[in-house]
N, C-alpha and C positions, 0 to 999 in steps of 0.2 A: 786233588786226585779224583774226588766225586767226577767233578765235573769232565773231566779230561775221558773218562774212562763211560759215561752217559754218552758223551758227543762221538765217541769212536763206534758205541752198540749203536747210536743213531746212523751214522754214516754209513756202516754196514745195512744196515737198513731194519736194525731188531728196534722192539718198542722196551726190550728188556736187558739188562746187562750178565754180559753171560763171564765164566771164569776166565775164558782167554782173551777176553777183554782184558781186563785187570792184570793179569798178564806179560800181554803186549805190551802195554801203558806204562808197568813198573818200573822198568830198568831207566825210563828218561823223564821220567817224575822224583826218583828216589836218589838217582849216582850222583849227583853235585850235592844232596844231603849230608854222605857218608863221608867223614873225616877218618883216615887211616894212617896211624903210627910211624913211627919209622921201620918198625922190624916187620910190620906188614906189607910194607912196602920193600922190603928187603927179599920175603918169604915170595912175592910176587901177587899177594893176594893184590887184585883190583874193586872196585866199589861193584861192578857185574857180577865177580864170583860170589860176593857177600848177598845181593839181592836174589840170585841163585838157590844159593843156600837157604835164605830164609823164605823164598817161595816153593823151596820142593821141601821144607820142613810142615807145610801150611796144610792140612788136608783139603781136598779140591772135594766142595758137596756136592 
């Protein structure tokens, strides 16, 4: 995820990595991670909403 998220503030043209990098990055670095139950999958939770959630849980410095 370092990497991934270095080479994006790169492309962007930063020499430094900023929070919407990390961000951006998260949901397609993280969603084939996330294994979800059956009754989450019932509820309609997806692996997006969960990475969601645990990025607006996250304080942004």
């Amino acid at each position: 995820m370092l990497k991934a998220v270095k080479a994006r503030a790169y492309l962007r043209g930063n020499d430094h990595v900023l929070p919407s990098d990390i961000v951006l990055c998260s949901k397609d670095i993280l969603r084939h991670r996330i294994k979800l139950n059956y009754e989450a999958i019932v509820d309609g939770v997806t692996p997006d909403k969960v990475i969601e959630a645990l990025l607006q849980s996250v304080p942004v410095p």
